[in-house]
N, CA and C of each residue as an Amber inpcrd file, in Angstrom:
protein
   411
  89.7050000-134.3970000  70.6160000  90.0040000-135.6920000  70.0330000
  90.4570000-136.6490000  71.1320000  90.1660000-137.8530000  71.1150000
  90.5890000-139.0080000  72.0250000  91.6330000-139.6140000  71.9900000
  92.3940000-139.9660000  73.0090000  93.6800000-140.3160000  72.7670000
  93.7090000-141.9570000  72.0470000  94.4700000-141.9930000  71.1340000
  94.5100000-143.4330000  70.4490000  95.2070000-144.1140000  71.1300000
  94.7950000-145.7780000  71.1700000  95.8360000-146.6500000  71.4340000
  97.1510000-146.6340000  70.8290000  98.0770000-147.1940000  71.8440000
  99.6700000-147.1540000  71.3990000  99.9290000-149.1350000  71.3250000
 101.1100000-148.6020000  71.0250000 101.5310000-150.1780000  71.3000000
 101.9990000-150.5930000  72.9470000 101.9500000-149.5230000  73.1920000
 102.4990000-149.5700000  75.3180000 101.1600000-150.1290000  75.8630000
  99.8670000-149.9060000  75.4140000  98.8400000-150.5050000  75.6830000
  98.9440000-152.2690000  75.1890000  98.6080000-152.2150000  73.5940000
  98.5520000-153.2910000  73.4000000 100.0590000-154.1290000  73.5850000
 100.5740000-153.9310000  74.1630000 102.0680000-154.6630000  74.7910000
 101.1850000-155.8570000  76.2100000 100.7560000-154.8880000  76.7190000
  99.7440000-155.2790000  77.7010000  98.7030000-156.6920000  77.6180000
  98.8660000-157.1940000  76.3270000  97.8730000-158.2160000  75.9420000
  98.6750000-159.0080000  76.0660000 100.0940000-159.1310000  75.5950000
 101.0860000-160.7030000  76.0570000 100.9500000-161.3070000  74.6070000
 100.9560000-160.5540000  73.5110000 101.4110000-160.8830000  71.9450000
 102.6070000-160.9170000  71.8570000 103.1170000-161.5680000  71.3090000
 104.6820000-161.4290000  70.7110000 104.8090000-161.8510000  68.9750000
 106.4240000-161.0540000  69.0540000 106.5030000-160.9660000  67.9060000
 106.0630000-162.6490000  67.0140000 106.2340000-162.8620000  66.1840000
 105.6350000-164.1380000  65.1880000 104.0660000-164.7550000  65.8080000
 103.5610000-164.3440000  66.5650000 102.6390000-164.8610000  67.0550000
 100.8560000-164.3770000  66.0810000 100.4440000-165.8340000  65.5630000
  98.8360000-165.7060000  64.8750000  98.2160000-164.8530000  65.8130000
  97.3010000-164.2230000  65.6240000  96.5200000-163.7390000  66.3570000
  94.9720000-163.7010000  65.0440000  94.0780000-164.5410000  66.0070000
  92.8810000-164.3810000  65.1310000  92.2610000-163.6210000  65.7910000
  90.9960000-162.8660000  64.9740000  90.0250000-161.3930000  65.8900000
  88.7960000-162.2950000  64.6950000  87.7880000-161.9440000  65.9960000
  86.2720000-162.0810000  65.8060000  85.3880000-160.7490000  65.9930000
  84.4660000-161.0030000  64.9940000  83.7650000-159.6400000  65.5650000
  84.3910000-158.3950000  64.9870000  85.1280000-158.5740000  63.8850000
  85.2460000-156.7900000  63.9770000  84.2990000-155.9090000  63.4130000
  84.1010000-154.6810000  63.3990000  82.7120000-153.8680000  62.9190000
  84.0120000-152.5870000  62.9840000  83.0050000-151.7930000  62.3500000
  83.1150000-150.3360000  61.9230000  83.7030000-149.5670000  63.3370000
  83.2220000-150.3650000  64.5700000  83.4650000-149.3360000  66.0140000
  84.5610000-149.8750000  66.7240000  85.1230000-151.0740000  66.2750000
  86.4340000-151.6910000  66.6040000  87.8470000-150.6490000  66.4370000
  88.6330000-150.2660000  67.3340000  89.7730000-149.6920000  67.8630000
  91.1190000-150.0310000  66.5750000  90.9260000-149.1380000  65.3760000
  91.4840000-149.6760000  64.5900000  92.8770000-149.1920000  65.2930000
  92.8580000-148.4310000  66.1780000  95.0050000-147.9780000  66.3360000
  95.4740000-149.3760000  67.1590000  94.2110000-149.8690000  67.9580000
  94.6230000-151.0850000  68.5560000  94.9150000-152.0810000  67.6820000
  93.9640000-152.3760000  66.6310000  94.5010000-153.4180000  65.5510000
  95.6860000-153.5940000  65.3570000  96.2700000-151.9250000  64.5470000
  97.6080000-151.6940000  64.0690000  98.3960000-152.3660000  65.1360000
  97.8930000-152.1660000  65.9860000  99.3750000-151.6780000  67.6400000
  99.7800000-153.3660000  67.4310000  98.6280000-154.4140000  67.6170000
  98.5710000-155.5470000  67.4500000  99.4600000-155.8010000  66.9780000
  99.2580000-155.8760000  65.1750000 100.0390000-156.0590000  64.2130000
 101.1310000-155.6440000  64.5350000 101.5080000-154.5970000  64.7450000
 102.7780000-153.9920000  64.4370000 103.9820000-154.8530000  65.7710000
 103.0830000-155.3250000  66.6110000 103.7850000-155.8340000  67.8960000
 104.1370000-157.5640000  67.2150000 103.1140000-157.5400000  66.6450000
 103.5940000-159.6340000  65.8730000 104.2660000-159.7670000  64.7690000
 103.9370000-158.6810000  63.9620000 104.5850000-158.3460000  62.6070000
 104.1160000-159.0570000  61.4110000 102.5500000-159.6040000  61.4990000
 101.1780000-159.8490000  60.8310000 100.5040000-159.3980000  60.6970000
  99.6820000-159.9190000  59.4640000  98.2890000-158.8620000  60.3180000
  97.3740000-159.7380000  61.2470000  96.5500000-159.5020000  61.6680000
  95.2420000-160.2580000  62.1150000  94.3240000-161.1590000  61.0070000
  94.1530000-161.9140000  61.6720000  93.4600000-163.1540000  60.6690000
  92.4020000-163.3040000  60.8410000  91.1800000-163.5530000  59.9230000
  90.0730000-163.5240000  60.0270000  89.3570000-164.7030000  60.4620000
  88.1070000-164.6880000  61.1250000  87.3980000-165.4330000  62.1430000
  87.2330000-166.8690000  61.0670000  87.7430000-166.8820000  59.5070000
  87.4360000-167.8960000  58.7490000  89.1640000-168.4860000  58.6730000
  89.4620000-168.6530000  59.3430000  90.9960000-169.1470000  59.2040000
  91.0090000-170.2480000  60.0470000  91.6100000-171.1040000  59.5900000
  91.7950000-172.4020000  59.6520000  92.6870000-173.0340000  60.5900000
  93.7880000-172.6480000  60.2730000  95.3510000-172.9670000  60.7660000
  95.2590000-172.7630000  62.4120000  96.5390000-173.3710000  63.2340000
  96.5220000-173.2090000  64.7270000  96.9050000-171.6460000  64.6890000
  96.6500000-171.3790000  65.6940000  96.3750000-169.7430000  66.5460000
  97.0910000-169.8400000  67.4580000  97.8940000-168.8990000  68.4900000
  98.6150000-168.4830000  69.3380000  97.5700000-167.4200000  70.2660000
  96.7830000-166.6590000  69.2810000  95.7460000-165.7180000  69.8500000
  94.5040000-165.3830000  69.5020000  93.7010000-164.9290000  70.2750000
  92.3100000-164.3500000  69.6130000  92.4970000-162.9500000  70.3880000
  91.5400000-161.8710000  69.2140000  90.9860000-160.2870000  69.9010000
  89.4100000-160.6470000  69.7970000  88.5490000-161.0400000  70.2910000
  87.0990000-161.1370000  70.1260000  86.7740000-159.6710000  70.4910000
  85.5660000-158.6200000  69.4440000  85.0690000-157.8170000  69.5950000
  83.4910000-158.3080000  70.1280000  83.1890000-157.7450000  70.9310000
  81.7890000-158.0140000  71.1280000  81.2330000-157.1100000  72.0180000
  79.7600000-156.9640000  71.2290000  78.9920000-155.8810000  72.0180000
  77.7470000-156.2550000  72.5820000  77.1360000-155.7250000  73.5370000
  75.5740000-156.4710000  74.2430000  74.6450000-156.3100000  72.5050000
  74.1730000-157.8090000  72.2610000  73.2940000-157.8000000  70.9830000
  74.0690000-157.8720000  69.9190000  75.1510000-158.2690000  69.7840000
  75.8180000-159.2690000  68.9580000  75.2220000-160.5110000  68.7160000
  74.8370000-160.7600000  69.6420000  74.6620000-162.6960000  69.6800000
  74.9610000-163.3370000  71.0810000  75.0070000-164.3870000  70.6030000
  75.1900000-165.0930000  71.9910000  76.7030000-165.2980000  72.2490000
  77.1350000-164.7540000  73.5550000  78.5460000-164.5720000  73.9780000
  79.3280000-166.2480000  74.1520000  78.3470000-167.1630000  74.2540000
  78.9980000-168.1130000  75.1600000  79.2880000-168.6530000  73.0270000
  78.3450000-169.0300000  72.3610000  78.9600000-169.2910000  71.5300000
  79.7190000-169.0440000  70.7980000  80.3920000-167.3820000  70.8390000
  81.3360000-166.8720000  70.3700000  82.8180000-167.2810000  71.0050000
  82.7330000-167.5420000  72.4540000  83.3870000-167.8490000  73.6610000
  83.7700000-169.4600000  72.8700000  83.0330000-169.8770000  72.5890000
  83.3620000-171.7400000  72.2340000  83.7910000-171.8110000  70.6580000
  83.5810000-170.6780000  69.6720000  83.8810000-170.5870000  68.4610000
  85.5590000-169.9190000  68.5300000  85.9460000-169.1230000  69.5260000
  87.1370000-168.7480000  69.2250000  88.3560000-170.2060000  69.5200000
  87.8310000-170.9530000  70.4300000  88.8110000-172.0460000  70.4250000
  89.1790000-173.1430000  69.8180000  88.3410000-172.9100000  68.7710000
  88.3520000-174.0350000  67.3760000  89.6870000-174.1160000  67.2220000
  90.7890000-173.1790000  66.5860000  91.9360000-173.5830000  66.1730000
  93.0780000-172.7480000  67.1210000  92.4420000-172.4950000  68.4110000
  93.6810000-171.9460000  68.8100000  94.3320000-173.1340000  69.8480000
  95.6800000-172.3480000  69.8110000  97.1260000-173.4220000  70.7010000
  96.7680000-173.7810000  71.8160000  96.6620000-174.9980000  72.3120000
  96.4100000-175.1610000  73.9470000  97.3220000-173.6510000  74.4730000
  96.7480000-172.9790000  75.3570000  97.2480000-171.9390000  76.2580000
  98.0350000-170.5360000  75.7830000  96.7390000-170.3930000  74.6180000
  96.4060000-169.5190000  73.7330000  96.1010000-168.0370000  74.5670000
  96.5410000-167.1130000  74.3310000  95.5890000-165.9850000  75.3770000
  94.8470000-165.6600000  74.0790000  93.4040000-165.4210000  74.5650000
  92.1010000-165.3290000  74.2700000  91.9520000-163.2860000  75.5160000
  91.7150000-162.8050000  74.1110000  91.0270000-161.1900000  75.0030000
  89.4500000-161.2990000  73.9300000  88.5680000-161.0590000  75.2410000
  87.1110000-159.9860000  74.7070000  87.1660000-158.2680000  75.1500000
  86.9970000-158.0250000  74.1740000  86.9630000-156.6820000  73.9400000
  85.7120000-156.4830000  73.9460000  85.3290000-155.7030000  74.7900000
  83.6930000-155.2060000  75.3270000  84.0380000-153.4750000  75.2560000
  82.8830000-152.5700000  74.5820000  82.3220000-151.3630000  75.1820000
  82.6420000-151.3610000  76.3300000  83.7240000-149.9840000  77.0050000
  83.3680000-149.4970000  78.4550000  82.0480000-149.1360000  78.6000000
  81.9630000-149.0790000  80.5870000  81.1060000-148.8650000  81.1070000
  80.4250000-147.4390000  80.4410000  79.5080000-147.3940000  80.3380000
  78.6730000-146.5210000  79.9680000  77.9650000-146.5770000  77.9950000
  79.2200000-147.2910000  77.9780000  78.9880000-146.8160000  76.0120000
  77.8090000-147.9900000  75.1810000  77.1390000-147.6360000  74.7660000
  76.6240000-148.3770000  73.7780000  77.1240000-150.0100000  73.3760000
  76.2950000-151.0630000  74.0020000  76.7010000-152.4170000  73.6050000
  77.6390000-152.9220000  75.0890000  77.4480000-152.5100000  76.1880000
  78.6560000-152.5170000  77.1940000  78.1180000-154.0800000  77.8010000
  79.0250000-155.0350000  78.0690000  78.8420000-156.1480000  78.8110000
  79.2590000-156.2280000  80.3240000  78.2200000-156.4000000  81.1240000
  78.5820000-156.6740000  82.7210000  79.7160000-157.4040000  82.4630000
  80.3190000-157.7460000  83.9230000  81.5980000-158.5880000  84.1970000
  80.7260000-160.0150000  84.5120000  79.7670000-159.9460000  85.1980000
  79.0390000-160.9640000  85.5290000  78.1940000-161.6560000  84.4980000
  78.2650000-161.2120000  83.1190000  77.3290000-161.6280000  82.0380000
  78.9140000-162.4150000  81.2330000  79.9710000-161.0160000  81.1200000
  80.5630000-162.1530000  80.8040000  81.5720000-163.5530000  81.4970000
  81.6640000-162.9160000  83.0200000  81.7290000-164.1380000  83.9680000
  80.6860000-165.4690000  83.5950000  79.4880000-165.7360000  83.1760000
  78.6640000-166.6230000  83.0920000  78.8350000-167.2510000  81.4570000
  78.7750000-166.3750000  80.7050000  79.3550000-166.8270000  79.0300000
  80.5380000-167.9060000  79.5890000  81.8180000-167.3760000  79.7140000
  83.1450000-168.1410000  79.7250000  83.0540000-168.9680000  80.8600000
  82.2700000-169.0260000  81.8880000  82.0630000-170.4720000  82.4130000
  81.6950000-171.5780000  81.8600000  80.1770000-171.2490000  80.7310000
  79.3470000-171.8530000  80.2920000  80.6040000-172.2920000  79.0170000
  81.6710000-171.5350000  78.6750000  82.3610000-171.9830000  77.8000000
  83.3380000-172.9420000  77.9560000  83.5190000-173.1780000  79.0750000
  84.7320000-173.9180000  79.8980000  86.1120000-172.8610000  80.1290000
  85.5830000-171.5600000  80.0460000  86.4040000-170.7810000  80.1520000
  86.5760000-169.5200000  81.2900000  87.6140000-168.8800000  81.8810000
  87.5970000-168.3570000  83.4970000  88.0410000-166.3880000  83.3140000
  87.0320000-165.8380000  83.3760000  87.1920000-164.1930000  82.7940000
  88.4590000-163.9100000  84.1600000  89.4950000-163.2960000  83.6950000
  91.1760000-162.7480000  84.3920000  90.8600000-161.2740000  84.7190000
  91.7450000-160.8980000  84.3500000  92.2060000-159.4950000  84.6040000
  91.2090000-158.5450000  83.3250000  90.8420000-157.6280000  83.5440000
  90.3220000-156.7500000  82.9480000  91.0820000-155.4560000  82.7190000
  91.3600000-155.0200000  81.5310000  92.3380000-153.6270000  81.2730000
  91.1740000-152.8540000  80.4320000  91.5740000-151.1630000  80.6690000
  91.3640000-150.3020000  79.9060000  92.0620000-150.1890000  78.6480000
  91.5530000-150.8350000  77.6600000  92.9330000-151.3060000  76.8500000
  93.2330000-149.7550000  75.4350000  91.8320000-149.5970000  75.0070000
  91.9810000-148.9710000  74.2010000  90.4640000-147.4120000  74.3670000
  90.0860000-146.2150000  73.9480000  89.1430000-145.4420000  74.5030000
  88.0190000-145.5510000  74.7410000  87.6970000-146.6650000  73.8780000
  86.1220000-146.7860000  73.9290000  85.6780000-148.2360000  74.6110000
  87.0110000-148.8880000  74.6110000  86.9320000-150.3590000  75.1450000
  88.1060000-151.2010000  76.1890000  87.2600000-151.9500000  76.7750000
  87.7320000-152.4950000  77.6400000  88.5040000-154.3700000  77.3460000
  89.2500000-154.6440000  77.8910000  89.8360000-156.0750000  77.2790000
  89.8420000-157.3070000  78.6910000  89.0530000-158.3510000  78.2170000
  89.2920000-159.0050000  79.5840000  89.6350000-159.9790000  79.2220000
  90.5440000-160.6100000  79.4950000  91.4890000-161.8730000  79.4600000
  90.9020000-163.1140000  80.1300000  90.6040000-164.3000000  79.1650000
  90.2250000-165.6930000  79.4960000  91.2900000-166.2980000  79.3250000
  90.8000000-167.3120000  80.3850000  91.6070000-168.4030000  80.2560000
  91.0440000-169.9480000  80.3370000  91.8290000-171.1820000  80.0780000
  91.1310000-172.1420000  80.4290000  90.9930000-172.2490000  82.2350000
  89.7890000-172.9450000  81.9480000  89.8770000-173.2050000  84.0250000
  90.3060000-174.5550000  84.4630000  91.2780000-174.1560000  85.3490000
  92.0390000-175.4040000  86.0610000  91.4700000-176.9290000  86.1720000
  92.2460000-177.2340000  85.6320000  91.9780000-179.1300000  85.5480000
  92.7170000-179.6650000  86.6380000  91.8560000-180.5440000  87.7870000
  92.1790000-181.4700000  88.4520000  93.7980000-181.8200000  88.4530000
  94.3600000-182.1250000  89.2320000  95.7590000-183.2140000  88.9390000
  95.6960000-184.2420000  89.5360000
């Protein structure tokens, strides 16, 4: 059996307690102990990709052949907080649906957005942290 995500992992994403967190993309192969860990770290649940209200966060699930990344990339920032952390959750290397760094380096450019740090976040998947990209002063 595979070891499940904890909340010592998802601590790692920079959620806090009262904080929205909207998730896109979830399916049947989405890291449900990570969900929980989520939740249990904000003390919500996760809100669905049809929610309205301002956001503090997104979990985007996405796999190669989902769709198009960059518009998922420009759909998660509809209602979230200026300086929102935004994670895509991609298939690790090897697994079924896995996204280069450089595919999604080119999505979140094309989004106005800059791929960070990359974690092993949960067994089957990997989490890479966007951000907005630096504006002039």
């Amino acid at each position: 059996m595979v070891a499940s995500s904890d909340p010592v992992s998802a601590e790692r994403l920079g959620f806090q307690p009262g904080h929205v967190v909207q998730e896109f993309g979830w399916g049947d192969d989405s890291d449900e102990d990570l969900r929980l860990a989520i939740e249990e770290i904000t003390g919500a649940d996760l809100v669905d990709e049809d929610y309205d209200d301002v956001t503090d966060g997104v979990v985007a699930w996405w796999r190669d052949g989902d769709g198009d990344l960059t518009d998922l990339l420009v759909d998660v920032q509809t209602v979230l907080e200026d300086g929102g952390l935004i994670w895509l959750l991609t298939p690790k290397p090897g697994r079924a649906g896995h996204a280069s760094h450089s595919e999604i380096q080119e999505a979140a450019t094309t989004a106005g957005l800059h791929a960070m740090s990359t974690l092993a976040i949960a067994p089957d998947w990997s989490a890479t942290q966007l951000s907005h990209r630096g504006r002039g002063r």
